[in-house]
matplotlib code that plots the C-alpha trace (Angstrom):
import matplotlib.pyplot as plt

x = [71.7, 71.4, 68.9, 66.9, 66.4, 65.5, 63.1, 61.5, 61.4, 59.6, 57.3, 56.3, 55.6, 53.0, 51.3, 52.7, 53.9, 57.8, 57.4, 55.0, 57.2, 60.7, 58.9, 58.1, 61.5, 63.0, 60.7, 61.4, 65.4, 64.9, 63.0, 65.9, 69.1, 67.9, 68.1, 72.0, 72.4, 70.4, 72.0, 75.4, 74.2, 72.8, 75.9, 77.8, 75.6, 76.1, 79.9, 79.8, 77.7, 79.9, 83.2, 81.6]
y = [183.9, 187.1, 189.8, 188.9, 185.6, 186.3, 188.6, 186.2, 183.7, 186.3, 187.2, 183.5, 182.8, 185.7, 183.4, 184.6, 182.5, 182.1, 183.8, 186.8, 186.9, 187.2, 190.0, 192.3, 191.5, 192.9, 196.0, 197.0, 196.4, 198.5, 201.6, 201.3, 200.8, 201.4, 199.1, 199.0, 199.0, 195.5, 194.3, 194.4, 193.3, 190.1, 189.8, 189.8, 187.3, 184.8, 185.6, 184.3, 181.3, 180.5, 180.4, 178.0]
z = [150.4, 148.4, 149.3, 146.2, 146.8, 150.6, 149.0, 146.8, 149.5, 151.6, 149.0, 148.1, 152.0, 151.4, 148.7, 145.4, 143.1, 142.5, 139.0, 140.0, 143.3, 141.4, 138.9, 142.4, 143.3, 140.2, 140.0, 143.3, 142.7, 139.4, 141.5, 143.7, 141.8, 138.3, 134.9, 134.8, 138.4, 138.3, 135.5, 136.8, 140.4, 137.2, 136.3, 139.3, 140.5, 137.6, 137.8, 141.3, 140.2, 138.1, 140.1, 142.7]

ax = plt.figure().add_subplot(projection="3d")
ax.plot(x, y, z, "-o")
ax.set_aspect("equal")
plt.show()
């Protein structure tokens, strides 16, 4: 499991919804790691989706 979707797990066993819980995920992987830094970790993700 990736560290964003452990996060959003984490987040939704707090209360929040899966949308509003994957939207604080994604801010606080964009404070960290930036725009581009997130949208190649996107990409990599999808890429490794795809292969399996």
């Amino acid at each position: 499991m990736s560290k964003f979707k452990a996060l959003v797990k984490k987040l939704m066993a707090d209360g929040k919804s899966r949308t509003a819980a994957q939207k604080i995920a994604y801010s606080i992987g964009v404070n960290k790691y930036g725009k581009k830094g997130m949208a190649r970790k996107a990409a990599a993700g999808a890429k490794r989706a795809r292969r399996s």
